[in-house]
N, C-alpha and C positions, 0 to 999 in steps of 0.2 A: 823130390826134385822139382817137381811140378808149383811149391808153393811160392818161390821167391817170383814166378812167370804171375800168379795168380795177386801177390803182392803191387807187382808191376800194375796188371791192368787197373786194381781197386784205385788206387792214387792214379791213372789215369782218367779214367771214371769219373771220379772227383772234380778234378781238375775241370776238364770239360763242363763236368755239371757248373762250377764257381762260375766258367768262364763265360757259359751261358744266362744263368744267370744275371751276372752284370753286364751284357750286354742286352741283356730284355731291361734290364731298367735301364738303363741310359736312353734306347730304342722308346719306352715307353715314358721319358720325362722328357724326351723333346716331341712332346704330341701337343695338335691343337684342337681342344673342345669344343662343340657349340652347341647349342641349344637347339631341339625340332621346332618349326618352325609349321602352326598350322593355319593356311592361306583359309578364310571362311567366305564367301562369297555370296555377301549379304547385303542387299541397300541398305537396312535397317540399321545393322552393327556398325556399316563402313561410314553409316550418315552420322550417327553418332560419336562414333571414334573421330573422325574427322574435325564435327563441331565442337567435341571436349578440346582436341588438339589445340584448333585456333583459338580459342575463348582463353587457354593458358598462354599461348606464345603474347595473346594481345594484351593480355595482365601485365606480364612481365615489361613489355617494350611500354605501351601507353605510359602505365601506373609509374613501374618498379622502377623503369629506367629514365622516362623522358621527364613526369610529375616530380617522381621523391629524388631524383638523379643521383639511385642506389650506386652509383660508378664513380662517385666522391666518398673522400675521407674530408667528415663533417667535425667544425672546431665552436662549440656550444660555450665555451666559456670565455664571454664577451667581456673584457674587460671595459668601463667607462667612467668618465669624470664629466659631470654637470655643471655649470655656469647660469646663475639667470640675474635678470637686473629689472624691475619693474621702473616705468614712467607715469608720472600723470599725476593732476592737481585736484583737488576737490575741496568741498564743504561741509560742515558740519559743526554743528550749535553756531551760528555764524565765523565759525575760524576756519582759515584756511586749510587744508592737511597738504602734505606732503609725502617722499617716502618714508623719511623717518618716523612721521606720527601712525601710518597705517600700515607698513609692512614688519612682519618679524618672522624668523630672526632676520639680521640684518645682515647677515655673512654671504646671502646669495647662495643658497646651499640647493637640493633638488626636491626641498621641500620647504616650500616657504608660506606663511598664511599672509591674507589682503584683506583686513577688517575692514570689515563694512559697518559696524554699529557699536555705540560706545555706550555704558552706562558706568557713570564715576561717584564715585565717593569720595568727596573730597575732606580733607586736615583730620585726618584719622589718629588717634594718638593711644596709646595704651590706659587703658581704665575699667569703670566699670557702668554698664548701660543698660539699657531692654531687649534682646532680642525682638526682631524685625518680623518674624515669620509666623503665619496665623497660625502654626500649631501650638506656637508657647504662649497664646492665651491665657490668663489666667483673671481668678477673683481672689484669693489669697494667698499666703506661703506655700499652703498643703500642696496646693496644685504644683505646683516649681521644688519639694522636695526629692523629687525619682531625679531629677537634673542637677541635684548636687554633686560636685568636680566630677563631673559626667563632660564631654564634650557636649557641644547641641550644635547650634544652626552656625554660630560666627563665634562662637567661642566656650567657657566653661561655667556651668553652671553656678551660681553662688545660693542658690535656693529659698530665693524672696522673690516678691512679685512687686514689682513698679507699674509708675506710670510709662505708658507707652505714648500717648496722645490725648486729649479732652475726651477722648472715645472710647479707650480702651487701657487694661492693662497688661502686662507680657513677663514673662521670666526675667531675671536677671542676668547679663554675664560678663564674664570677666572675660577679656580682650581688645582688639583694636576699635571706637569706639566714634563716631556712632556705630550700629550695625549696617551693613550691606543694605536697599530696597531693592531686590535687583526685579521687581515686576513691572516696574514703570514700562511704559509703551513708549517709543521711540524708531524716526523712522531708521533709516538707511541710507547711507550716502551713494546717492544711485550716480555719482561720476565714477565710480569703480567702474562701469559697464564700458567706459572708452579708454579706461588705462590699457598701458600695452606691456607684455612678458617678452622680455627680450632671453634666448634661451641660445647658450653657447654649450656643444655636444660634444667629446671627443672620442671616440674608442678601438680598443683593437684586437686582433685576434691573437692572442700568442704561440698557438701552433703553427700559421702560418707567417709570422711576425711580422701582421698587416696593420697600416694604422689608418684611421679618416676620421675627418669629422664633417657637422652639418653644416660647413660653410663650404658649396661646392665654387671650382675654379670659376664659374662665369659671377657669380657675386661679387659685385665690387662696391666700394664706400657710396657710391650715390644711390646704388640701390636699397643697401641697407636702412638708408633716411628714409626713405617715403615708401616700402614697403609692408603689405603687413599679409599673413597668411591667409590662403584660403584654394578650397579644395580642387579649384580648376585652373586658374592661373596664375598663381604664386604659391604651388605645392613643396619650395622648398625653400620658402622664405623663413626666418626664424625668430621673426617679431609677431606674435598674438595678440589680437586683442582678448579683453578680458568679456566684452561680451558674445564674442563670436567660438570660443570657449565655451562660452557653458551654452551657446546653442547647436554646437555641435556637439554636445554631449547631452543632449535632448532634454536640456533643462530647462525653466523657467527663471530668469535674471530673478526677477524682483520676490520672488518667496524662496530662490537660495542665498541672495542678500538678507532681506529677516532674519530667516531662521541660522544661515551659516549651512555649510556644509564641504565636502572633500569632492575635487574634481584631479582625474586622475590625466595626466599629458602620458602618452605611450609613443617612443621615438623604439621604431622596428630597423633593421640592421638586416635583411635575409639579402648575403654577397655570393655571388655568383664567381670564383677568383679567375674560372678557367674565360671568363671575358673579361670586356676592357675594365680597368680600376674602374676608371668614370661611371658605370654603371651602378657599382656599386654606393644606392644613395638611400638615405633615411626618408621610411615615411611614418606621419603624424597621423594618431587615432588621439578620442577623446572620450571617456568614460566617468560616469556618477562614481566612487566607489564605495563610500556608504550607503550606500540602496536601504540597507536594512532600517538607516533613523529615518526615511521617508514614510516608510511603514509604523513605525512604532510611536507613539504619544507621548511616553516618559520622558524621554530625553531626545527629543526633534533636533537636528541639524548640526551644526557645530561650534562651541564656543570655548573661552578661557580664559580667566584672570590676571593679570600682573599689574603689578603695584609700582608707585613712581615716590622716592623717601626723600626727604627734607631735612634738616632740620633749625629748631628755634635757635632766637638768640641768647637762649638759655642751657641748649644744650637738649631741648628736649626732642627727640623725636616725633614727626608726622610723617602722615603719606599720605596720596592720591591712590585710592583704589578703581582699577577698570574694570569691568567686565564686557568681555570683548565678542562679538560677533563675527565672526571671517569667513571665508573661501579661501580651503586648502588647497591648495597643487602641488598633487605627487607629479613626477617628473619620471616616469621611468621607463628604463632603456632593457634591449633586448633583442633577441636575434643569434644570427650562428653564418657559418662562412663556409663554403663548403669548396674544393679543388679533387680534382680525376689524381686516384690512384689505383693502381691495377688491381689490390689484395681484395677490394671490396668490387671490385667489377668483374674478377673471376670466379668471388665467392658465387655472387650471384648468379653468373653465368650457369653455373655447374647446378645452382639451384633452380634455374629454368629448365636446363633440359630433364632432369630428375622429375620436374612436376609433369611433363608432356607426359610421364610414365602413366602418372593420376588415370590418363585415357586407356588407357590399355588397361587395367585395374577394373573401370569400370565396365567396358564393353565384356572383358572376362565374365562379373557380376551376371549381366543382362542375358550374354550367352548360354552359360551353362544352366540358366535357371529359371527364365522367364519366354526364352524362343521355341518355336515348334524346332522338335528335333535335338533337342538340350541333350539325351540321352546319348546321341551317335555323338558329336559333336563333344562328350566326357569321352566316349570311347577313343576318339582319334585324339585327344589333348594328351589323357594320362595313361598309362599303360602299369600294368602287376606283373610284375617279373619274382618267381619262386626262385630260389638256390637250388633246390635241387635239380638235378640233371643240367644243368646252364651248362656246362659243357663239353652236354654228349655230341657227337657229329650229327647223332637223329634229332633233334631236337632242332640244332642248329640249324639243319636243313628243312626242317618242319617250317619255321616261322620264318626262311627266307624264302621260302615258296608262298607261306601266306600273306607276307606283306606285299609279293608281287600282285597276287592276285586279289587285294582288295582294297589297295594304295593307289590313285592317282596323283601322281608325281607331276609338281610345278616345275614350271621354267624353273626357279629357284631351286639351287643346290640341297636339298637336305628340308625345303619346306612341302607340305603336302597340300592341298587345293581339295574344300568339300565345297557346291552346289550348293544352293541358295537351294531350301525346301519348303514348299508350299500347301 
């Protein structure tokens, strides 16, 4: 009679246990955690902690945010179109030059050369001659047999030795005819140095879909006639001279006339968008950037050939061969545009205050392992708690009787306060 009473309580029992139960976890997932918190009371630690702190917040604000202005989304892919137009008249073997005779190509492209020195060969026609060059030297055929239908200096070997002059004899070849001298000594037409680079810039950003070019709004047609650049007070005129080029690219005019060589024009583009357009303006640098033929002997400077064809009243083919001496100008453009957007300014945010952590890291370091008293100082930080007994009531009351008695308790909730020890 007794069992269905004894039935009864068991699924009571139960019940209650279920019930308690899920009310300890509900009770215990709306809890809030924190961390012990140990107050150390140190010049030394606190001098340091303090100066790690500022030296990160001044990183971040100086550098990260005011210099690199990490709080823009930056647009690096500059699109641009180049324009130039050279002016200026000069002399050479007594004829006049012009553009057409000294500049190529003629398209006005951002890369144009300005020959400075001419060596011609003129009514060249297909045949058979001596090479020019003192390595095909020769005193009979023997010598000129290894250059038979061999290329050589100006053309293919036929493997006979001619005359070359009263002086001497030379290989034979089959090509355009006489051969090249191209060692003759000749000067330089040194009007190049007051020709002027007229240089028309346009570019834009397309993530921002920003457009400008080098001609800002106070330029106007009278200035453009009688202006020409330079680094203090026409920084944003866009007529060069050619010799003020290559002395701001710390060269010497008359031995990169000789020898030829590449002078580089760099138009910089770094826009600011969250200020006014206006600000955003190009500025002009100037660079050697063959460096390396300045150095090397072989092939010093820069030059190139092209040929000017004819022909007779018979139908036969000539030409004028050049061999040309110039001054390259690269032309090139560059830059980025940068505007405030929040994703890169909160990134960063969160990556300052994350680094001020860095201080705390280190004074921890310093603390625990190089201070008098390192030892107490591990004892108050970290603490070894065993499983076993953790939830006897003696126990319990063991170590909340000892924490009273050997804890000095901060103002602060839940942090503890050790004395500087000496």
């Amino acid at each position: 009679m007794k069992r269905p009473e004894n039935k009864d309580s068991s699924r009571g029992f139960l019940k209650r246990t279920l019930l308690a139960i899920m009310w300890s976890f509900i009770t215990n997932f709306f809890t809030y955690e924190t961390t012990k918190s140990v107050v150390v009371k140190s010049w030394t630690i606190g001098i340091i902690n303090r100066v790690v702190q500022l030296l990160i917040i001044t990183y971040f604000i100086g550098w990260v945010f005011l210099h690199e202005k990490a709080y823009q989304v930056r647009d690096t892919a500059i699109e641009s179109s180049v324009m130039t137009k050279v002016k200026g008249f000069g002399i050479y073997n007594n004829r006049v030059m012009d553009v057409a005779d000294y500049v190529t190509p003629q398209e006005g492209a951002s890369v144009f050369c300005i020959i400075t020195k001419f060596i011609t060969t003129e009514n060249q026609v297909q045949g058979y001659c001596p090479e020019s060059e003192m390595k095909f030297r020769c005193t009979h055929d023997n010598n000129c047999t290894k250059y038979l239908d061999k290329a050589g200096g100006y053309g293919f070997g036929t493997g006979r030795c001619v005359r070359f002059d009263d002086s001497m004899k030379t290989c034979e070849m089959r090509g355009w005819c006489p051969a090249e001298i191209d060692y003759i000594k000749t000067e330089p037409m040194m009007e190049v140095e007051n020709f002027t680079i007229f240089i028309k810039n346009s570019i834009r950003f397309p993530l921002f879909s920003f457009t400008k070019g080098n001609f800002l709004p106070t330029i106007t047609d009278s200035y453009i006639k009688s202006c020409n650049y330079d680094h203090e007070n026409n920084t944003y005129c866009p007529i060069f001279k050619v010799g003020d080029v290559v002395r701001y690219a710390e060269q010497n005019f008359t031995k990169l006339a000789l020898k030829g060589g590449v002078i580089g024009i760099k138009i910089s583009w770094m826009c600011d968008l969250d200020r006014d357009e206006n600000e955003c303006s190009p500025s002009y640098s100037f660079t050697r950037l063959d460096a390396m033929s300045q150095k090397n002997a072989v092939s010093p400077g820069y030059n190139f050939r092209f040929a000017k064809y004819y022909k007779m009243d018979n139908g036969t083919d000539y030409r004028t061969l050049v061999k040309a001496y110039a001054i390259r100008f690269d032309v090139l453009v560059y830059g980025n545009a940068g505007k405030f957007n929040m994703i890169p300014t909160l990134i960063n945010m969160v990556a300052a205050f994350t680094s001020v952590g860095v201080g705390t890291v280190l004074c921890d370091i310093i603390l625990l392992n190089f201070l008098k008293g390192a030892e107490q100082y591990k004892a108050k930080k970290f603490e070894e708690v065993s499983d076993k007994g953790v939830d006897s009531p003696t126990n319990r009351l063991y170590r909340s009787q000892l924490y009273r008695h050997e804890e000095k308790q901060s103002s602060d909730s839940g942090a503890f306060s050790l004395g500087q020890y000496s």
